[in-house]
C-alpha positions in Angstrom: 8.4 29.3 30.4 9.7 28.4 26.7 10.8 24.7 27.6 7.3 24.4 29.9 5.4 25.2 26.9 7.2 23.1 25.0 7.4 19.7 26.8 3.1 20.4 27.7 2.4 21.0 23.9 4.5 18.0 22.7 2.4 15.8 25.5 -0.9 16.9 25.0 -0.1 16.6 20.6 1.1 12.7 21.1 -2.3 11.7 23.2 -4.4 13.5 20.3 -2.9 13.6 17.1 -2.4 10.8 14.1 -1.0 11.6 10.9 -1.2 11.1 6.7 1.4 12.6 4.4 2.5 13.5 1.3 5.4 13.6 -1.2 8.1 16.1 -2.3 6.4 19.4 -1.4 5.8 17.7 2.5 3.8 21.2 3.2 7.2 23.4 3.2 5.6 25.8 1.1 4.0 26.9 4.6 7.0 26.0 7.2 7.6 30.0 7.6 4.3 31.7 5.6 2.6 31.2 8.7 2.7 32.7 12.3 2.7 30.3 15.4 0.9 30.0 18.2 4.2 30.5 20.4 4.9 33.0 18.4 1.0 35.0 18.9 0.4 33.6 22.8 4.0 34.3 24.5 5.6 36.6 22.1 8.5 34.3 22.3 11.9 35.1 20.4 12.6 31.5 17.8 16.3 32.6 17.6 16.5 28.7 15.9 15.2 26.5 13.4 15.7 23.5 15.1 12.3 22.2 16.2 9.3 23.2 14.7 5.5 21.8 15.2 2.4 21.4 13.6 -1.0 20.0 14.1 -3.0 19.4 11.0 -7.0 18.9 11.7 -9.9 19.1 9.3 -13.3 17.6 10.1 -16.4 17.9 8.9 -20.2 17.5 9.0 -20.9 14.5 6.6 -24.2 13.6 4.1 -23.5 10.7 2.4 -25.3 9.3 -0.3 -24.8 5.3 -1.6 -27.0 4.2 -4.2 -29.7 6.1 -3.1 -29.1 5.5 0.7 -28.5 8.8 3.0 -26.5 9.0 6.1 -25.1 11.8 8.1 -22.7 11.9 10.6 -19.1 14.5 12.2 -16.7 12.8 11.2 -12.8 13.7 11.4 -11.2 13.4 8.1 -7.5 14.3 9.2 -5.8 15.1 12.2 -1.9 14.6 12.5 1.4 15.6 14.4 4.3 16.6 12.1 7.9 17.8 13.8 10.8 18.8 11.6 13.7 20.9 11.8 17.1 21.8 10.7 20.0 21.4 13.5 22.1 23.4 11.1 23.3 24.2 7.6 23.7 20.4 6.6 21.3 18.5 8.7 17.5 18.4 8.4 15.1 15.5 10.2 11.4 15.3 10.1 9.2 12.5 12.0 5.4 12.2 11.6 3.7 9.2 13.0 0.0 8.5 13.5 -2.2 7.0 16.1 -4.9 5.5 14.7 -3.2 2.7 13.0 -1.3 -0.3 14.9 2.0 0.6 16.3 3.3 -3.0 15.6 6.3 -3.1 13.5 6.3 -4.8 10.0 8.1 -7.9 9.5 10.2 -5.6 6.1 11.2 -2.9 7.6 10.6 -2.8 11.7 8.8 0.3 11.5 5.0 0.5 12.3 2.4 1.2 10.0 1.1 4.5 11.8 5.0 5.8 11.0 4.7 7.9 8.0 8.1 9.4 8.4 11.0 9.6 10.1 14.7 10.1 8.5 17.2 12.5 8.3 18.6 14.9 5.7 22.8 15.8 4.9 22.9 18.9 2.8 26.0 18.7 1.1 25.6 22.2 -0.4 22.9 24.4 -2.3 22.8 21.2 -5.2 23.6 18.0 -3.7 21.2 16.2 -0.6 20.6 12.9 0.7 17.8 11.5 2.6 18.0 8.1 4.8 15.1 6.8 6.9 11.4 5.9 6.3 10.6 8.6 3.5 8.4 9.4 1.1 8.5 7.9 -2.3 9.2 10.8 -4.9 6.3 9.9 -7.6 5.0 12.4 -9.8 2.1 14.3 -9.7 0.3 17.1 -8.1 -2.8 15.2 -6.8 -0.1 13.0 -5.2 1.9 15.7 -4.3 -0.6 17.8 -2.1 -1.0 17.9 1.6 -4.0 15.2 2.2 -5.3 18.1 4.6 -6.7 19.8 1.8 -7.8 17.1 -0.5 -11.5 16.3 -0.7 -10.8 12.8 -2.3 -8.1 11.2 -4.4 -8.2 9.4 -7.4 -8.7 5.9 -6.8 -5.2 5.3 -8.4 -2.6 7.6 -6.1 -5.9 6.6 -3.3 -4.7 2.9 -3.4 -0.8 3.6 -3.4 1.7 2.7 -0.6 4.1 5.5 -0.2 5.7 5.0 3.2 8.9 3.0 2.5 12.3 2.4 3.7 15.0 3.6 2.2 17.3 6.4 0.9 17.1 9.3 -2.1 19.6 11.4 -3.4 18.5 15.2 -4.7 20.7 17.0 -7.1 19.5 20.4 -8.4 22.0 21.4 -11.2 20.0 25.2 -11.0 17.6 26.3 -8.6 14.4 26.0 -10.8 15.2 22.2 -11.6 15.8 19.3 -9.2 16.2 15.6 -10.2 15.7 13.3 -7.5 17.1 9.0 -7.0 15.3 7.0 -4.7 15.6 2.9 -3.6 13.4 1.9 -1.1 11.8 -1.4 -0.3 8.4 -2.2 -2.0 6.8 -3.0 0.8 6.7 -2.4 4.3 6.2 -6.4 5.8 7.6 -9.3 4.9 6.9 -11.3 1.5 3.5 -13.3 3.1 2.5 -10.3 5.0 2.4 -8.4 1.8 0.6 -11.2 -0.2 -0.7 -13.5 2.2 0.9 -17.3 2.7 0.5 -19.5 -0.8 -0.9 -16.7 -2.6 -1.1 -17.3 -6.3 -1.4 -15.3 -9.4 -4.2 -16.0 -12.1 -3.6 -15.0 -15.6 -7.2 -14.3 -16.8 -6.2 -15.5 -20.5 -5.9 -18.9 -20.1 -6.9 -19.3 -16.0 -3.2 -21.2 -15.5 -2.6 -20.0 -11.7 1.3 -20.1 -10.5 2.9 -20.2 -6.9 4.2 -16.7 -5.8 7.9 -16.7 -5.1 10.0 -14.6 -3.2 12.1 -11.5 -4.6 15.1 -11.5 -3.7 15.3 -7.4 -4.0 11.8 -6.6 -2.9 12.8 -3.3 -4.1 11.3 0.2 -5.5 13.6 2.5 -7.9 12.4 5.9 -8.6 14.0 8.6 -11.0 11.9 11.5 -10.3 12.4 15.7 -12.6 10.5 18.7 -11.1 10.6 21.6 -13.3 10.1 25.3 -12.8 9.6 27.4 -15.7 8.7 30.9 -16.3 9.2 32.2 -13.1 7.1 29.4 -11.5 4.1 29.8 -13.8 4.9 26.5 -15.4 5.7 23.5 -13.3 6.1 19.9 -13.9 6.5 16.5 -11.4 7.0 13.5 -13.5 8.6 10.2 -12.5 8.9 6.8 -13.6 9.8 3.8 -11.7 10.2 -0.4 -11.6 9.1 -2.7 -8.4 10.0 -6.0 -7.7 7.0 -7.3 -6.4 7.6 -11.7 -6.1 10.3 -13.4 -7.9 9.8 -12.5 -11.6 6.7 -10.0 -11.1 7.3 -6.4 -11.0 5.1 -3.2 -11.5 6.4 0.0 -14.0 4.9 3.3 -12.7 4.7 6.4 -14.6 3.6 9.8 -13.2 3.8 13.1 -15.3 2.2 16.1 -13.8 2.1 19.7 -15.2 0.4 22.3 -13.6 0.2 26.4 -14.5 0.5 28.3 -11.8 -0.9 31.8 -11.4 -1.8 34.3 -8.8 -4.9 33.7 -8.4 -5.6 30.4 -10.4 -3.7 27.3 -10.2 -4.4 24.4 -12.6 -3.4 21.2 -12.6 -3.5 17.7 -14.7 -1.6 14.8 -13.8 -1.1 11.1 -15.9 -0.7 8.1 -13.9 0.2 4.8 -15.4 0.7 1.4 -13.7 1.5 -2.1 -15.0 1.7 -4.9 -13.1 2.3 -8.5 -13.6 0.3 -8.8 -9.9 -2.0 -6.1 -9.1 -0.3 -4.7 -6.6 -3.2 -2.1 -6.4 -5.6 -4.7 -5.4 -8.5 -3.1 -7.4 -8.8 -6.4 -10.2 -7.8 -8.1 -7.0 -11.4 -7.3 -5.5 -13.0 -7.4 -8.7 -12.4 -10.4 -10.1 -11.8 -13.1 -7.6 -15.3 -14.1 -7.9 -14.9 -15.0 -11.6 -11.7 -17.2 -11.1 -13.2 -19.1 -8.2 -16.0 -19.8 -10.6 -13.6 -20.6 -13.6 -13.5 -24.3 -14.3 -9.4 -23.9 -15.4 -9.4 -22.6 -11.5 -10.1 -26.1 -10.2 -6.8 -27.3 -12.1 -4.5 -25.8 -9.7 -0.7 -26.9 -10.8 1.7 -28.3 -8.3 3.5 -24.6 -7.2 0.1 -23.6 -6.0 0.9 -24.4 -2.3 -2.3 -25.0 -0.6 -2.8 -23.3 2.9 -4.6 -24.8 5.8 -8.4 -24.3 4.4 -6.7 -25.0 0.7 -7.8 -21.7 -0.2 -4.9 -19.9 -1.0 -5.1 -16.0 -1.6 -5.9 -15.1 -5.0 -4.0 -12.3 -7.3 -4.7 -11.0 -10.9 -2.0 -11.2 -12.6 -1.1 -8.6 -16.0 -3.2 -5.6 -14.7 -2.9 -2.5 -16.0 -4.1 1.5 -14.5 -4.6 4.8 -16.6 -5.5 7.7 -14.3 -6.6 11.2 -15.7 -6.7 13.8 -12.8 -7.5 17.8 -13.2 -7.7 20.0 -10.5 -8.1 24.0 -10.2 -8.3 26.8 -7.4 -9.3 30.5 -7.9 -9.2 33.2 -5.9 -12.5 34.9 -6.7 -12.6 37.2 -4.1 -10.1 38.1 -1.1 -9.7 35.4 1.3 -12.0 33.3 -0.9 -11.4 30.0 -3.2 -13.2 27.7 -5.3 -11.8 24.3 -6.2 -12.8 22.2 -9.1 -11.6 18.5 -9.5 -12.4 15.8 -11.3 -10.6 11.8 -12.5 -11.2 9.1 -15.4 -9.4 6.0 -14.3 -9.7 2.6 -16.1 -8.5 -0.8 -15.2 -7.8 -4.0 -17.5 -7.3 -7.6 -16.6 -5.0 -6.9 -20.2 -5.4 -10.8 -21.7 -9.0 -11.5 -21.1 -11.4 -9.3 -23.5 -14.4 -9.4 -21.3 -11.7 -7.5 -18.4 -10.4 -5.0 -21.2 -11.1 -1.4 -19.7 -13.8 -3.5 -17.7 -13.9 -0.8 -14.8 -14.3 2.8 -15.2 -14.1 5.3 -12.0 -15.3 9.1 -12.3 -14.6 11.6 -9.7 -16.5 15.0 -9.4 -15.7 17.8 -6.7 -16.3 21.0 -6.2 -15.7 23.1 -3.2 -16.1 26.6 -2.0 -13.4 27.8 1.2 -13.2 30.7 2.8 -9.9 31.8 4.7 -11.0 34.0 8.1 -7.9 34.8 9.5 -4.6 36.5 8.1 -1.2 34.7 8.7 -3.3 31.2 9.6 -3.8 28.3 7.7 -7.2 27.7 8.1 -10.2 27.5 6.1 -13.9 27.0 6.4 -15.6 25.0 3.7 -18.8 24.0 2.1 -17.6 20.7 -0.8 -19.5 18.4 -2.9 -17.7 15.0 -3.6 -19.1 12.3 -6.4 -17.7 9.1 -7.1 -19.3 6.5 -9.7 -17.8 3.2 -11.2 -18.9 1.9 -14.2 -18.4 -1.6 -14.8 -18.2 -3.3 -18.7 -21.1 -5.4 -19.6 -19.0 -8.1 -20.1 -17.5 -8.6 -17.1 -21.3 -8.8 -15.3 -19.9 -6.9 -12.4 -22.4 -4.3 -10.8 -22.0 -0.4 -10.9 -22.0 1.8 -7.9 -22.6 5.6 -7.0 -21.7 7.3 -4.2 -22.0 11.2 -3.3 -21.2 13.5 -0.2 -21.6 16.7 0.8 -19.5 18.3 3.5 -19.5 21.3 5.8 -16.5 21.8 8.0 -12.7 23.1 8.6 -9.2 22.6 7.7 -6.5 24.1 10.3 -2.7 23.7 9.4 -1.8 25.0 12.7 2.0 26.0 13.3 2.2 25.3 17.1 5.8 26.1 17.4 
C-alpha cells in the first residue's frame, strides 16, 4: 500500500505541479513542524528520512487596478513540486523543477530553465558541508530568503534577480548559531548571446560611445555569504557580498545585508540591497532608456566593435548602472491562529554618468495582509492582502510614471504529502 501510494502521488504531482524557490532557509524551517498527509490518511510508520514531498499552492481571487483601469480575474500565483531527503548521516539531495517554463536546456549549463534545483549535499560533520549541482545562490536578505509561497510581491530589485545557477558552495559553521557560506557558480544559465543577445552593445549614457560586448572567459558568480544568530535567535542577520563576470571586462558587485528581530509573536525585518554594474544586468535601465539612446545623435556613430546583426540593430545595454533597495517587512500574531503582515520597498536606479538618469527612477511598494491559519499541524492559510506598487520617474529623464494596485482574496497550502 505504502509504495502504491507513493508511485500514484509522485504521478499525479509531475502532471500538476511547477515550482519557484528560495535561498538558504529552502522552507526547512517546516520539513518536520508539519504532519503529512501519509502520515493523517494511512497512519503509515516513516521509519526514514529519505524521501520526503511537498506541494506548495496559493491562488487567489485578483482585482487589479493599472492607472485607473480594473480587472478581475482567479489566478494561480504559485504552485510547485519540491522532493528532498537525506539517504543518511552525510548525504542530502533536493530537486525542484517547474512546469510552466520550457524544459529546453540552456546553452551554459544543460539544465532547463523550469529546473530550480537539483544537487546533492556531503556532510562532513556537524561544521563542515558541501553542495554540488544546480543550487541556489546564497545572497542575503530576508525578502530574498523567504519561501515565494508566502510573499505577496518582491521588491523589484531581488524581483529581477536570477538565482538558479550551476555550481558548488561550501558551509562551514565554526558554532551552531553562526554559519559562513562559499559559493562559485556560473552567472548565467545560457550561453554568452543567449544571455545578451548576438552583437549586443553597451552605451555609456555620459558620452553615448557604444562598445562591442566580448566574451568572459569565467562567466562566473563568487559569493561569500554570514548568517548570524544572536540572543537566542531574537537577533538574526543574512548579509552577503559578491562579484560577476558578466562580458569580458564588465562585472556586477552585489551587496545584501539583512537583519531581522525575531520574536514570538512579531517578526521584523529590513534588508539593504546594493548592485553595481558596468551592464545592467538587471535589465531595468535596460527598458528604460533604450528609447533615449536610439534617439541620441552620438548613437548613430557606432564604432567599428559594434558588430551589426542581420537588421543592423544590435541589442542595446546601459552600461554603469547602479540599484539601492530598502525592504521592511513585519508579521504579528494578534490573535491565535491569526497574522497581519506589513511590507513595504524604496528602490532607486541611476544611469550613474548622465545627470538627467541620476536616481532617475523611484519604485514604492505597499502591502498589507491579514491571514488566518484554520488548521493545527498544517501549513495553510486563508488571506485577504492589499498590494501597491508606484514608479516615479525624474523629470529629467521625460519618462512616464505608473501605478498599479491589487487586492487579493485566496489561500496558501504548503502541503507535506509525504
Amino acid at each position: 500500500m505504502r509504495n502504491i501510494f507513493t508511485i500514484t502521488l509522485f504521478s499525479l504531482a509531475i502532471q500538476l505541479i511547477h515550482a519557484q524557490g528560495y535561498n538558504h532557509d529552502m522552507g526547512e524551517d517546516s520539513l518536520y513542524k508539519y504532519e503529512s498527509l501519509a502520515d493523517k490518511l494511512f497512519k503509515l510508520e516513516k521509519k526514514h528520512d529519505a524521501f520526503n514531498v511537498w506541494v506548495n499552492f496559493a491562488a487567489s481571487f485578483q482585482a487589479t487596478d493599472e492607472d485607473g483601469k480594473w480587472e478581475t480575474r482567479f489566478a494561480n500565483r504559485e504552485l510547485r513540486l519540491e522532493i528532498a531527503g537525506n539517504i543518511n548521516q552525510h548525504l542530502s539531495y533536493r530537486l525542484r523543477h517547474q512546469l510552466n517554463k520550457s524544459n529546453a536546456a540552456k546553452g551554459g549549463d544543460n539544465f532547463a530553465k523550469a529546473t530550480d534545483l537539483a544537487w546533492i549535499a556531503w556532510h562532513f560533520n556537524d561544521k563542515l558541508n558541501i553542495q554540488a549541482g544546480k543550487i541556489c545562490l546564497n545572497w542575503g536578505g530576508f525578502e530574498y530568503d523567504e519561501n515565494p509561497i508566502f510573499i505577496y510581491r518582491y521588491s523589484d530589485f531581488v524581483d529581477a534577480m536570477d538565482i538558479y545557477m550551476a555550481g558548488v558552495g561550501v558551509s562551514y559553521r565554526p558554532v551552531p548559531s553562526q554559519e559562513f557560506v562559499l559559493q562559485g557558480t556560473n552567472t548565467y544559465n545560457g550561453s554568452f548571446h543567449e544571455e545578451w543577445g548576438h552583437g549586443a552593445v553597451a552605451v555609456d549614457t555620459h558620452n553615448g560611445n557604444i562598445t562591442r560586448l566580448q566574451k568572459s572567459r569565467l562567466p562566473l558568480t563568487f559569493i561569500a555569504n554570514w548568517n548570524g544568530n544572536f540572543c537566542n535567535n531574537r537577533l538574526q542577520t543574512r548579509w552577503a557580498w559578491g562579484i560577476q563576470s558578466l562580458a569580458k571586462g564588465k562585472t556586477g558587485r552585489l551587496l545584501t545585508l539583512g537583519q531581522q528581530l525575531n520574536m514570538p509573536r512579531l517578526q521584523w525585518y529590513v534588508d539593504y540591497y546594493g548592485g553595481w554594474y558596468d551592464i545592467d544586468h538587471l535589465r531595468f535601465a535596460n527598458k528604460d532608456l533604450t528609447q533615449w539612446a536610439e534617439d541620441n545623435p552620438i548613437f548613430d556613430s557606432r564604432t567599428e566593435d559594434a558588430e551589426p546583426t542581420a537588421n543592423d540593430t544590435p541589442p542595446l545595454l546601459m552600461a554603469d548602472v547602479r540599484y539601492h533597495s530598502l525592504v521592511t517587512k513585519a508579521n504579528w500574531q494578534f490573535a491565535t491562529r491569526w497574522n497581519l503582515m506589513l511590507k513595504a520597498t524604496y528602490e532607486t536606479v541611476s544611469a550613474a554618468h548622465k545627470s538627467n538618469f541620476h536616481n532617475y527612477r523611484k519604485s514604492f511598494v505597499y502591502a498589507t495582509s491579514v491571514e488566518y491559519y484554520p488548521i493545527e499541524k498544517q501549513n495553510l492559510r486563508f488571506f485577504l492582502a492589499y498590494i501597491g506598487h508606484k514608479v516615479d520617474y525624474s523629470k529629467r529623464s521625460a519618462l512616464q510614471d505608473n501605478n498599479t494596485n491589487r487586492i487579493e482574496l485566496g489561500l496558501m497550502y504548503r502541503m507535506k504529502c509525504f
